[in-house]
Each structure stands twice: as C-alpha cells, then as structure tokens.
C-alpha positions as CSV (number, residue, x, y, z in Angstrom):
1,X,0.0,0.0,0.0
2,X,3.0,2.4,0.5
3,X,4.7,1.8,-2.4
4,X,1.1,2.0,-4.6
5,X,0.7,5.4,-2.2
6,X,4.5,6.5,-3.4
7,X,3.8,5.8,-6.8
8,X,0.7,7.8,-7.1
9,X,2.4,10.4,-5.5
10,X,5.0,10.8,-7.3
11,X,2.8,10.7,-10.4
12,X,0.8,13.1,-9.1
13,X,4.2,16.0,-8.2
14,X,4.9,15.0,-11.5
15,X,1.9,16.2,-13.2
16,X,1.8,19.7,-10.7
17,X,4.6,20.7,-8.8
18,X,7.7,18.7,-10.8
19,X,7.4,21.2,-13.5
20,X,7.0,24.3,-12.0
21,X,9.5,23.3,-9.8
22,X,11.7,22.2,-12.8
23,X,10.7,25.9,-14.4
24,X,12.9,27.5,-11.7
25,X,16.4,25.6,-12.5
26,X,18.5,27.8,-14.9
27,X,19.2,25.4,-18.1
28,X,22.9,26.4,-18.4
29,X,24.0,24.8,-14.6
30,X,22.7,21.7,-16.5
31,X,24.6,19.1,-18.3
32,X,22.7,17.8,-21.7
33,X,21.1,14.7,-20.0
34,X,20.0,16.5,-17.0
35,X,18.6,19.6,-18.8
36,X,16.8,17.1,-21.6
37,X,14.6,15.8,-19.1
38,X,14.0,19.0,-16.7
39,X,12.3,20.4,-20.6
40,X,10.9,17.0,-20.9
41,X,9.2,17.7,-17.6
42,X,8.2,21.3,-18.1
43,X,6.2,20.6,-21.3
44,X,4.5,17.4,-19.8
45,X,6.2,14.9,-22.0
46,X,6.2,11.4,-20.9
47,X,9.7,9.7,-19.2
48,X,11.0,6.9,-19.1
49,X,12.4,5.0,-16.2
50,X,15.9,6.0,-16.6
51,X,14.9,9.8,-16.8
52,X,12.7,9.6,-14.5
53,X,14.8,8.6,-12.2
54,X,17.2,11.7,-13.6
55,X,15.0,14.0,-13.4
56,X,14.1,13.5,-9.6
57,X,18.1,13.3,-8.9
58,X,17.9,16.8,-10.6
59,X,15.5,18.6,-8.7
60,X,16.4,16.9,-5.4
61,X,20.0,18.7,-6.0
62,X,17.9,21.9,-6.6
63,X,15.2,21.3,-4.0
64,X,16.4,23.2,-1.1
65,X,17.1,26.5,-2.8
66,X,13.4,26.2,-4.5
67,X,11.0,25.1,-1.0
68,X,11.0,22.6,1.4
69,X,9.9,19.1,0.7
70,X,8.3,16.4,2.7
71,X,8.0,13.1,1.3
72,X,5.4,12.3,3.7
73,X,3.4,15.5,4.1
74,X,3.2,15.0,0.5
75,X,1.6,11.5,0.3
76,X,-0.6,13.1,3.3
77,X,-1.8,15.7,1.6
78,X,-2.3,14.3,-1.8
79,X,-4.5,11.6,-0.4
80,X,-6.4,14.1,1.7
81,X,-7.1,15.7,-1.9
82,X,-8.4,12.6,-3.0
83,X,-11.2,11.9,-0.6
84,X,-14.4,12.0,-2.1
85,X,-17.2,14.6,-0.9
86,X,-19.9,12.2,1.0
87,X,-22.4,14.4,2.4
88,X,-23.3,18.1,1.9
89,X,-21.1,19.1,5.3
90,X,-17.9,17.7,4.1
91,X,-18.1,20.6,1.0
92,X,-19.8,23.3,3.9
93,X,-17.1,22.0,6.0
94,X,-14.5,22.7,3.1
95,X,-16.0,26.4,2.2
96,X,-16.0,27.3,5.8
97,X,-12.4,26.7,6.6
98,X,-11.0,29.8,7.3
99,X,-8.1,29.6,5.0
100,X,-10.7,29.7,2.1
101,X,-11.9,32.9,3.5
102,X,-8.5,34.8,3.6
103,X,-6.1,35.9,1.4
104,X,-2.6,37.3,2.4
105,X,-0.8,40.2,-0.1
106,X,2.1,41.9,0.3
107,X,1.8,45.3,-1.5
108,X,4.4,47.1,-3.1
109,X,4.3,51.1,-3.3
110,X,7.2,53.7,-3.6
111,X,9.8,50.9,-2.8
112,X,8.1,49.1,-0.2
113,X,6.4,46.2,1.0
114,X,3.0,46.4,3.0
115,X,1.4,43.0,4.1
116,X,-2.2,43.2,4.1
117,X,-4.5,40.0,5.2
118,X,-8.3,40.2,4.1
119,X,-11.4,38.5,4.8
120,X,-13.4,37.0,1.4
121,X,-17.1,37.8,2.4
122,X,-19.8,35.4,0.3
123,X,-20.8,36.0,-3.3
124,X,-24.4,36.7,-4.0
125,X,-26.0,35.8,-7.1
126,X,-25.9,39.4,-8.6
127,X,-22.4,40.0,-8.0
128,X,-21.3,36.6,-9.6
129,X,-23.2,38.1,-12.9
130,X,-21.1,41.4,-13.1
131,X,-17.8,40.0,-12.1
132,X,-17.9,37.0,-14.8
133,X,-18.6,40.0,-17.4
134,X,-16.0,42.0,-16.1
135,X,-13.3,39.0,-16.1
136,X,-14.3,38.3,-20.2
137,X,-13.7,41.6,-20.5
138,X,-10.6,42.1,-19.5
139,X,-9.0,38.9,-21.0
140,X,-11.6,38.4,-23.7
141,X,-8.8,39.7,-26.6
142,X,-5.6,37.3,-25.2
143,X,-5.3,33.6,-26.2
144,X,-5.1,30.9,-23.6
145,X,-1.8,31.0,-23.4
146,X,-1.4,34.7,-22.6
147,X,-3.6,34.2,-20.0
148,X,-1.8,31.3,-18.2
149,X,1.2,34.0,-18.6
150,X,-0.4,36.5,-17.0
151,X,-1.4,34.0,-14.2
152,X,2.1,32.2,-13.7
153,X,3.3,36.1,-13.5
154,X,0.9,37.0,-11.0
155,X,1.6,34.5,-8.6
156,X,5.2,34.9,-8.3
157,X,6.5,32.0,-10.3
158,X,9.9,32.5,-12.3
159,X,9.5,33.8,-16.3
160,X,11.9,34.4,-18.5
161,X,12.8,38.0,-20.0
162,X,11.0,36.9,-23.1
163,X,7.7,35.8,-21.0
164,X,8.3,39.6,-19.0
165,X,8.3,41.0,-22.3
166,X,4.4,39.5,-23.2
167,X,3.0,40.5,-19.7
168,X,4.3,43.8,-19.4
169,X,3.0,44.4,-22.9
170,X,-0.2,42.8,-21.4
171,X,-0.3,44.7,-18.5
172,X,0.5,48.3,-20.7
173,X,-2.7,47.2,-22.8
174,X,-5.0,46.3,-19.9
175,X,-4.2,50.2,-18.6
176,X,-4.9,51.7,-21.7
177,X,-8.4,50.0,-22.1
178,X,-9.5,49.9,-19.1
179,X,-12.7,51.7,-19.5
180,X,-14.1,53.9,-16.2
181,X,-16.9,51.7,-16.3
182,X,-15.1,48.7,-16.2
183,X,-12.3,50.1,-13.5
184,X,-15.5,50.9,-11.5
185,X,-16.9,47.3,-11.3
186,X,-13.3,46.0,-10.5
187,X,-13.3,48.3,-7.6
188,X,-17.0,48.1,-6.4
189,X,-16.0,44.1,-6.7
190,X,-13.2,44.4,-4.5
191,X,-14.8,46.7,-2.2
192,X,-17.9,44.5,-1.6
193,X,-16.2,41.1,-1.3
194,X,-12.4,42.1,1.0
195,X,-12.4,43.7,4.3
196,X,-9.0,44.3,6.0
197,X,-9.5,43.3,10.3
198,X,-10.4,46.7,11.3
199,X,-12.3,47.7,7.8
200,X,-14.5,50.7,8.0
201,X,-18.5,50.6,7.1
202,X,-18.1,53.7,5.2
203,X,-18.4,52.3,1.6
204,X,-17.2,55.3,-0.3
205,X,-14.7,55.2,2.1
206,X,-13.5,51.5,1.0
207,X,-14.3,52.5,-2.6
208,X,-11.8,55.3,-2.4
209,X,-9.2,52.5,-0.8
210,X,-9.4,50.3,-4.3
211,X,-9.3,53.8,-6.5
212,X,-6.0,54.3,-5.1
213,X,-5.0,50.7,-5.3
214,X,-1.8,50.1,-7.6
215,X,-3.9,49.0,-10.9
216,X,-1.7,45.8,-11.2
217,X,-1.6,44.4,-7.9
218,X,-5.6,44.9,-8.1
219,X,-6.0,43.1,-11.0
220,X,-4.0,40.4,-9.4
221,X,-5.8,40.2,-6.3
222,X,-9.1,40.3,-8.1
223,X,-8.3,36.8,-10.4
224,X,-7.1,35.5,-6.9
225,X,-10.3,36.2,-5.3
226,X,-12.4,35.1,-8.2
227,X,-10.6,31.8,-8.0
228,X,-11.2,31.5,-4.6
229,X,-15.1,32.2,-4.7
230,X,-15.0,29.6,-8.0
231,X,-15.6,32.3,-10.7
232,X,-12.7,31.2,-13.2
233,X,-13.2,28.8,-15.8
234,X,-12.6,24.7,-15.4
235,X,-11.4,22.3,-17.5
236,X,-14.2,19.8,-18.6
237,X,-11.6,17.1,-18.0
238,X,-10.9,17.8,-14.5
239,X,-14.6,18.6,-13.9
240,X,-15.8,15.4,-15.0
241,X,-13.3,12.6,-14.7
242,X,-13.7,9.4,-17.0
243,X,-14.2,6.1,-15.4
C-alpha cells in the first residue's frame, strides 16, 4: 500500500509541482542529459524510467534553494485531496475553513512592502453576474496562453525576460483599455467582497481604498479572489473525470 501510495504520489508531483518546480532551474547549470529531461518535464512529455529517475536526482540537487519538501506531508496531503465529498457538510465544511476565507498580499508602493490580510465575504447571485462579465472583459482579446502567462506572472513563479516582455505588454494594454466603467466594477468588486481586520462601514470610504490601489496588484488580487469564490473557468476534464 506504500509503495502503490509512493507511486501515485510521485505521479501526481509529477503532473503539478515537478514542472513548476523544474521551471525554476537555470538550463545552463545543467549538463545535456539532465537539462533534456527538466524540458521534458516542463512541457509534460512522458519519461522513461531512466529519466525519470534523472529527473528526480535533478531537482532533489535543486530542491532546497526552491522550498521545502516532505516526502510524507506530501503522500498526506495528496491523499487528503483525493477523498471524495460524502455528504453536503464535508463541501460546507471545506467552504468554511478559514483559510478559504482569507487571502494574504504583500503590496508594493514607492519601494516598499505592505502586508495586508483580508477577509473574502460570500458571493451573491448578482455580484457573480457582473464579475464574470467583467473577467471576459478584461482577458476576452488574449489567447489561452497569454492568460496562463499572465497567471504564472501574477503568482510569483519564475518567467523568463522573453515571457516579462508579453506580460508587461499585457499589462500596458489592460491600462490603456480599461474603460471607467469597467475600472469601477473592479473596484466596487473588491470593495464589496475584501475587508481588512479593522475595515470601515463607510463604503465610499472603502471605494476610495481600491481607486488608489496600484492598478496591477488589483488586478491580481481580483483573479485571486475570483478563484477562490469559484468564478474562473474549469477544464471539462478535471470537472468530469472518465471512469
């Protein structure tokens, strides 16, 4: 049962966190075997045993200098992800749990860093309406892949200067058509569904919080709150899994 457990596992980093982590290894440290299958595993192209068995020798010697690893907290975790939902207070239970309800930023203005930690409030039916349109419209002219750019930008992960290039470009064009309609909905949004710990009740005054907020960092913060209230768009093959 371990071994099956390890082999899932493994298969499992492999399809999530192997490449990103493999994403953060500079090609040139590598010699031609090792770097073959660390662009094998980026672009999700099957191993064999041998490289496999390369590839986790690679990012084992990288590891440490990338995050911490647990072998076990790993296997835990993953099969905690893999429990089925058996009544309708397992998914309550899961929606409830306060780390679904927060979201940690650290801000940057003139130089610095300001951490902030907000409360998600619930979505009602009308707001879900306007934020979907508002989320087309601000991606609706970029292809797929500009938008998994934009998000592997936006939370952090390593991109090369070429990949900087495409999202600052995507970032200059966002500004310029950002429409005051549109910038209006983004910050009602975020006024209506974030409250800081000791947030004020004055709504204009909370409106006149997200005008001022860097453009950029709002945008981020608004896909990572419509991901976290289950407005973004999922793949029909994780959605509905064969067999």
């Amino acid at each position: 049962m371990v071994e099956n457990n390890t082999e899932r596992m493994e298969q499992h980093l492999l399809e999530t966190t192997f490449p990103l982590e493999a994403k953060q290894i500079p090609l040139e440290a590598l010699n031609n075997d090792e770097r073959n299958v660390v662009v094998k595993c980026v672009n999700h192209e099957e191993l064999s045993t041998e490289e496999f068995k390369l590839l986790k020798k690679t990012l084992q010697r990288y590891r440490e200098a990338i995050h911490k690893y647990t072998p076990e907290e790993s296997i835990k975790n993953f099969e905690k992800t893999q429990q089925a939902i058996q009544t309708e207070q397992d998914w309550l239970d899961i929606i409830d749990n306060e780390d679904a309800r927060t979201l940690n930023v650290n801000v940057p203005f003139n130089e610095k860093w300001y951490p902030m930690s907000f409360e998600i409030l619930p979505l009602d039916d009308s707001r879900v309406i306007s934020t979907l349109q508002t989320h087309i419209d601000l991606f609706k002219d970029y292809s797929k892949e500009e938008i998994q750019l934009w998000s592997k930008a936006q939370q952090g992960q390593m991109i090369t200067p070429e990949e900087k290039q495409i999202v600052d470009k995507m970032t200059r064009d966002m500004e310029d058509k950002q429409s005051e309609d549109r910038i209006s909905s983004m910050n009602h949004f975020l006024a209506s569904q974030l409250r800081l710990p000791n947030s004020t009740t004055d709504k204009e005054k909370r409106l006149e919080f997200w005008q001022k907020f860097p453009f950029i960092t709002k945008a981020a913060i608004m896909e990572k709150v419509e991901g976290k209230l289950g407005l973004t768009e999922q793949k029909d093959e994780k959605l509905f899994p064969s067999g």
